[in-house]
C-alpha positions as CSV (number, residue, x, y, z in Angstrom):
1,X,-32.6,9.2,-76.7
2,X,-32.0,12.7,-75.2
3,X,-30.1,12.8,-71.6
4,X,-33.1,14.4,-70.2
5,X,-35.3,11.4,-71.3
6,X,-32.6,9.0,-70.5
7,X,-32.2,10.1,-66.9
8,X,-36.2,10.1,-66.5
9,X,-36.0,6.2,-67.7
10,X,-33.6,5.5,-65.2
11,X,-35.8,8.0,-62.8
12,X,-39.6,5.7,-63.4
13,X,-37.9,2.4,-63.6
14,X,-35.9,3.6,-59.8
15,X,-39.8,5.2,-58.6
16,X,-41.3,2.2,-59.7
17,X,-39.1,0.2,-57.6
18,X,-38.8,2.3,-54.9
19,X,-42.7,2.4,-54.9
20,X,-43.2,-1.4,-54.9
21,X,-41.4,-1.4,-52.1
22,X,-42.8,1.0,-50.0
23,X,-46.4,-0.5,-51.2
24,X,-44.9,-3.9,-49.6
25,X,-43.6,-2.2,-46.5
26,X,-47.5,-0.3,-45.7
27,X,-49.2,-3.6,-46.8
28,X,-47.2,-4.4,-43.4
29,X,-50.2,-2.4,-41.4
30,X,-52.7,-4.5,-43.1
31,X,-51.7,-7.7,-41.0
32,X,-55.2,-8.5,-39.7
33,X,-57.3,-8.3,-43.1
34,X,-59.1,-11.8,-43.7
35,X,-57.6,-13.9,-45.9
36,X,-59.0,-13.9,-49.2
37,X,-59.6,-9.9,-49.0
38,X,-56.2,-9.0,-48.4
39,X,-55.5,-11.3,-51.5
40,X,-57.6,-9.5,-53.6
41,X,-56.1,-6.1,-52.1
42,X,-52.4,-7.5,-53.2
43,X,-53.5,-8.8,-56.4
44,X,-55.0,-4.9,-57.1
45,X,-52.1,-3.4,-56.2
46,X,-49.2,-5.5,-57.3
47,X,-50.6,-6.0,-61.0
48,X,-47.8,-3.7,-62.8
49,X,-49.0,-0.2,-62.7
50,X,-46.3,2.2,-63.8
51,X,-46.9,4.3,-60.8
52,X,-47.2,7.4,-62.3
53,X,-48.9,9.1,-59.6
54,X,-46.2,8.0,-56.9
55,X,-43.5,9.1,-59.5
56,X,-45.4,12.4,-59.6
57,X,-45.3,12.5,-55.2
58,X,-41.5,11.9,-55.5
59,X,-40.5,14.0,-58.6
60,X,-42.0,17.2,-56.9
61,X,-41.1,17.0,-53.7
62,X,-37.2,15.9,-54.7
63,X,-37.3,19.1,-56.8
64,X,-39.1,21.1,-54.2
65,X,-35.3,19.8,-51.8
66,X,-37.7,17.2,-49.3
67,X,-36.7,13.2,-49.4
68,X,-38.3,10.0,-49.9
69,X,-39.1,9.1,-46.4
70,X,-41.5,11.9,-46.7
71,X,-42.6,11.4,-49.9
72,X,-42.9,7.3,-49.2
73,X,-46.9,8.2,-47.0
74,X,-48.6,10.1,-49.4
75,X,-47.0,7.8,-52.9
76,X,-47.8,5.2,-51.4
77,X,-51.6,6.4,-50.3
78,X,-52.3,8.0,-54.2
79,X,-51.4,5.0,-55.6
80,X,-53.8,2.9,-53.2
81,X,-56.7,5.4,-53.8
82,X,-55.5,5.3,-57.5
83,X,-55.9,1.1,-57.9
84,X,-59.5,1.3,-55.6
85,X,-60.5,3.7,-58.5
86,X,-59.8,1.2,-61.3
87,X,-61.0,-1.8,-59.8
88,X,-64.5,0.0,-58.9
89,X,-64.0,1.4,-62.3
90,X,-64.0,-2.2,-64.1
91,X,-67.1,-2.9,-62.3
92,X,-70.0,-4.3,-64.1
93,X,-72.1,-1.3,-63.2
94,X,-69.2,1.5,-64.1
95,X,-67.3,0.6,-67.3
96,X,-67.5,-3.2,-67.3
97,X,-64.4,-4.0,-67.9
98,X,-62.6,-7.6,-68.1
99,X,-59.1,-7.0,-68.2
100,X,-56.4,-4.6,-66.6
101,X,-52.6,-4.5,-66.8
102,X,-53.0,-7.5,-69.4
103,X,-54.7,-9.4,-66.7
104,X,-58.3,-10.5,-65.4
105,X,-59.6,-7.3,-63.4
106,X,-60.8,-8.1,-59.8
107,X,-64.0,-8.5,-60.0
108,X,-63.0,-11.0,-62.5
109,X,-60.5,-12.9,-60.5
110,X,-62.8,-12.5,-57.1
111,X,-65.9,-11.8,-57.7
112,X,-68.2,-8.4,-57.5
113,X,-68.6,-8.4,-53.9
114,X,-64.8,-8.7,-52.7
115,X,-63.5,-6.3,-55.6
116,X,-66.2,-3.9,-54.4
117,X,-64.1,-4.4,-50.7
118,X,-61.0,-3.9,-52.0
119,X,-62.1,-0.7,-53.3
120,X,-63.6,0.2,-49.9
121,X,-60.4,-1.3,-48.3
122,X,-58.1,0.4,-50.1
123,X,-59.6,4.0,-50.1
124,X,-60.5,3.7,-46.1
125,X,-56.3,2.4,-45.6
126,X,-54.9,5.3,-47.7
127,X,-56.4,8.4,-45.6
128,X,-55.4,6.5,-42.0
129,X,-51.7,6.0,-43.8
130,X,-51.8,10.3,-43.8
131,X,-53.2,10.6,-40.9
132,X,-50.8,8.1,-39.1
133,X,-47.3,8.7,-41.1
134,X,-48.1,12.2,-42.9
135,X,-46.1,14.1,-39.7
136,X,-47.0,17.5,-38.8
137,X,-49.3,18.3,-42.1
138,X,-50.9,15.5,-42.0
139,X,-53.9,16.9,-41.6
140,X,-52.9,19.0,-45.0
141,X,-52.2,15.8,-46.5
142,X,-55.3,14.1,-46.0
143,X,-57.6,17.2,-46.8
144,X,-55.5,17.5,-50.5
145,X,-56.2,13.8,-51.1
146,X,-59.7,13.9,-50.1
147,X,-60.3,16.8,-52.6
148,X,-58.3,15.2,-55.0
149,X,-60.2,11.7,-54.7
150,X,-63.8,13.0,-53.8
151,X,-67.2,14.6,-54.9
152,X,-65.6,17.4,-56.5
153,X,-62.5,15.4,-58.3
154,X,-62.2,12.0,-59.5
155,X,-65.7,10.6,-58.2
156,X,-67.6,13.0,-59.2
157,X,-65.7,13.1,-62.4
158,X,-66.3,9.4,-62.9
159,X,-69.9,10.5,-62.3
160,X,-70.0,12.7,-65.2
161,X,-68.5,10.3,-67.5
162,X,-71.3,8.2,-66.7
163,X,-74.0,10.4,-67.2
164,X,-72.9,11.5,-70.8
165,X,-72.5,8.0,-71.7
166,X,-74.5,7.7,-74.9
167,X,-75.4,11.2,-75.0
168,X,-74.5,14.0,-77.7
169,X,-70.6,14.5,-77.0
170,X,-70.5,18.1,-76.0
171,X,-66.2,19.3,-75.6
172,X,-66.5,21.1,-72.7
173,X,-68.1,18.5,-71.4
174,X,-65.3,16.2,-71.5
175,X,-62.9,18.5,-70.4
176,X,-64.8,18.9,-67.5
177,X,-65.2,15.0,-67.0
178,X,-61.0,14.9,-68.1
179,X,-60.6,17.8,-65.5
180,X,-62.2,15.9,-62.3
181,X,-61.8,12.0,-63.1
182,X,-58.4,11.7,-63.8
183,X,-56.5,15.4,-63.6
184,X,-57.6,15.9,-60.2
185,X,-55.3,12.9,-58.7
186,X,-52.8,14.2,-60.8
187,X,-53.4,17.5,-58.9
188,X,-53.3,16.1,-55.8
189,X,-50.6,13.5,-56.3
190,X,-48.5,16.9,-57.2
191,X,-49.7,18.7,-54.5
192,X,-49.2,15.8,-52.0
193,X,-45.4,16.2,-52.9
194,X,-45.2,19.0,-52.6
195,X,-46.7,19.2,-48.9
196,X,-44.2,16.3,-48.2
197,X,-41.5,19.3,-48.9
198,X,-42.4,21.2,-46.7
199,X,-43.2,23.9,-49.8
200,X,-45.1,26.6,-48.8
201,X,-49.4,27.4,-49.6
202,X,-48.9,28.8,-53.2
203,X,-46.2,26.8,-54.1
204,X,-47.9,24.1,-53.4
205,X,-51.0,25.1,-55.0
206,X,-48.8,25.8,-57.9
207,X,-47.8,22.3,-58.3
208,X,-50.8,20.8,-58.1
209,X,-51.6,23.3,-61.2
210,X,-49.1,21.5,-62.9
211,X,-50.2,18.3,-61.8
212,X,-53.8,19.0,-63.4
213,X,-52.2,20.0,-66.6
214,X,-50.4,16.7,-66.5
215,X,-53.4,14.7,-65.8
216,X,-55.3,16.3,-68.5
217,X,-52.3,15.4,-71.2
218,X,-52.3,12.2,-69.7
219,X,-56.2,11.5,-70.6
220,X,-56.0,13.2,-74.2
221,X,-53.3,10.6,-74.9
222,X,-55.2,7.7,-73.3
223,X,-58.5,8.8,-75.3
224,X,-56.3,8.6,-78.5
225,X,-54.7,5.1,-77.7
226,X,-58.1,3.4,-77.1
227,X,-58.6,4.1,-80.8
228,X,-55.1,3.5,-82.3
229,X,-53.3,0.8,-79.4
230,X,-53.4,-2.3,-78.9
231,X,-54.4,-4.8,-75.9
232,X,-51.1,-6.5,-75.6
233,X,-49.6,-3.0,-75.5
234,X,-52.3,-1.2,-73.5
235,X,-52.7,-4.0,-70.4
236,X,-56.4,-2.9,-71.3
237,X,-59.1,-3.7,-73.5
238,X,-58.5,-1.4,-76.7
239,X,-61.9,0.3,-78.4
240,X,-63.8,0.4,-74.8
241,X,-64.6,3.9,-75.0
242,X,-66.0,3.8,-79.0
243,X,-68.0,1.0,-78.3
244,X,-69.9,2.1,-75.0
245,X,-70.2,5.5,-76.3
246,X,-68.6,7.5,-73.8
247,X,-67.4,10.8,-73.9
248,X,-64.1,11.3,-75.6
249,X,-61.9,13.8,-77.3
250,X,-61.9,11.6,-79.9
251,X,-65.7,12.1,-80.2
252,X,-65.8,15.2,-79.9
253,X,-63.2,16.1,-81.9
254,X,-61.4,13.2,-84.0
255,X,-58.6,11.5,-84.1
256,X,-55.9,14.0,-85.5
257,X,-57.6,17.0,-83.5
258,X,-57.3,14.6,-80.5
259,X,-53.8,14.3,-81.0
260,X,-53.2,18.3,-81.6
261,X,-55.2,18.0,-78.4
262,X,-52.8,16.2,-76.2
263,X,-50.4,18.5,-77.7
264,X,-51.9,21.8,-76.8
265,X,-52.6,20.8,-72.9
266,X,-48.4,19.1,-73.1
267,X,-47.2,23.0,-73.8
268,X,-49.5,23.9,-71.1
269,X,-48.4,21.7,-68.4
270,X,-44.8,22.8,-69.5
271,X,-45.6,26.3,-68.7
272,X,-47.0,25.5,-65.5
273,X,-44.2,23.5,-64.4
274,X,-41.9,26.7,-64.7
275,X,-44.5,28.6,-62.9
276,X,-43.9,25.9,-59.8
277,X,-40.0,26.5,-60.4
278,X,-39.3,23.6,-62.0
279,X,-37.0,24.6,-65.0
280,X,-35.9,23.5,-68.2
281,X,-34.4,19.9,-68.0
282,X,-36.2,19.3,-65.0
283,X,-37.2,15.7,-64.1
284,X,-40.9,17.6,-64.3
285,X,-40.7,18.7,-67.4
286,X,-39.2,15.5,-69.1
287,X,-42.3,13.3,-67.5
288,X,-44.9,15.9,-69.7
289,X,-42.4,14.8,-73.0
290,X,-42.8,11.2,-71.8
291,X,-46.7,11.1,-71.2
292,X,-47.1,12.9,-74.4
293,X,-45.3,10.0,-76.7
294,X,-46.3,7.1,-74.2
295,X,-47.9,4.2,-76.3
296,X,-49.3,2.5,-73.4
């Protein structure tokens, strides 16, 4: 292992940590939620996500000079939008899923109607975190997230994907879908950090450039290991996206051009890390090397 990939290691498994303990210290705000909802909002959140998007709110604004007290609002938010995503996600009527993070999804542990409140919960809790702990750009903070989480980004990305569900797979098509469902909280997660330090407009415009290019390497790889991993491995049921016909890269372009694929949009998202200033050996850069060869 290289030193930049063994200080990144040591970098997720400290994030991660870090993370899970700032998720316990805002769950702190949620004191009066009833009973069995706030159950089902822990057992969402605390079901062994890597907490990539959190990782991505602390790597950028560390290398952008801010801290982890600012950084801990908007990780901490991302990840809560992130886990209202998936458990609406798994829901009968998206992608009908039965497992997550090698466990029963929420709707499977709860029922439809309180994982559909734990979505709502969680979404509705992450935007008054901002607004309440995000300091003076708040207001910044909650406007990138929205964008980030809303019409024009993730929802409206998982709307696509469900409308070319067993259609004709079209390319652009799915990098459009790729673009708004899952880069666009990479985007903002970037972004986010980048507000948290204080970086100016364009800079932080240019890191969530490189966040986007991250999210889309991150989805080419996961649209590879539905085909080729396993469930053990994945957390996730394997074959999902074959057998409901949904709009892939591996679709549209097979296996081994899905592959070159996630290799192409890794080189991109290298170059647009340097364009945010974040060099070579940069914590940045060695996350793109590690989503790229990631088996799970």
């Amino acid at each position: 292992m290289s030193a930049s990939a063994e200080r990144l290691r040591s970098w997720l498994t400290e994030t991660r940590a870090w993370a899970d303990r700032e998720l316990e210290r805002a769950f702190a705000g949620l004191a009066g939620t009833p009973g069995p909802l706030l159950e089902g909002l822990r057992y969402a959140v605390f079901g062994g996500g890597k907490r990539l998007r959190p990782a991505l709110v602390r790597t950028v604004c560390r290398e952008l000079g801010g801290d982890d007290e600012g950084a801990a609002a908007p990780a901490v938010a991302i990840e809560w939008v992130h886990t209202y995503s998936l458990v609406h996600d798994d829901l009968p009527c998206m992608d009908d899923d039965d497992l997550r993070r090698g466990r029963p999804t929420c709707h499977k542990a709860f029922g439809e109607a309180v994982a559909v409140l734990v979505g709502d919960g969680l979404q509705a809790a992450a935007f008054e975190l901002l607004a309440v702990r995000g300091g003076a750009r708040a207001a910044e903070m909650v406007a990138a997230l929205a964008r980030a989480a809303g019409p024009a980004g993730m929802v409206g990305g998982q709307a696509l994907d469900l409308q070319g569900t067993g259609r004709e797979v079209e390319l652009e098509d799915v990098r459009r879908t790729h673009r708004m469902k899952t880069a666009a909280l990479f985007a903002g997660a970037a972004e986010l950090g980048a507000i948290a330090a204080g970086a100016e407009r364009d800079l932080c415009a240019r890191a969530g450039g490189f966040g986007e290019a991250l999210g889309l390497c991150f989805q080419a790889v996961d649209d590879v290991l539905d085909v080729t991993g396993d469930a053990a491995t994945l957390g996730k049921t394997p074959g999902k996206d074959a057998a409901g016909d949904k709009p892939t890269l591996v679709a549209a372009l097979g296996l081994e051009a899905a592959r070159a694929e996630a290799a192409r949009l890794a080189e991109t998202a290298r170059t647009k890390a340097r364009e945010a200033g974040f060099g070579a050996g940069s914590l940045a850069e060695a996350l793109v090397d590690r989503l790229l060869a990631r088996d799970c």
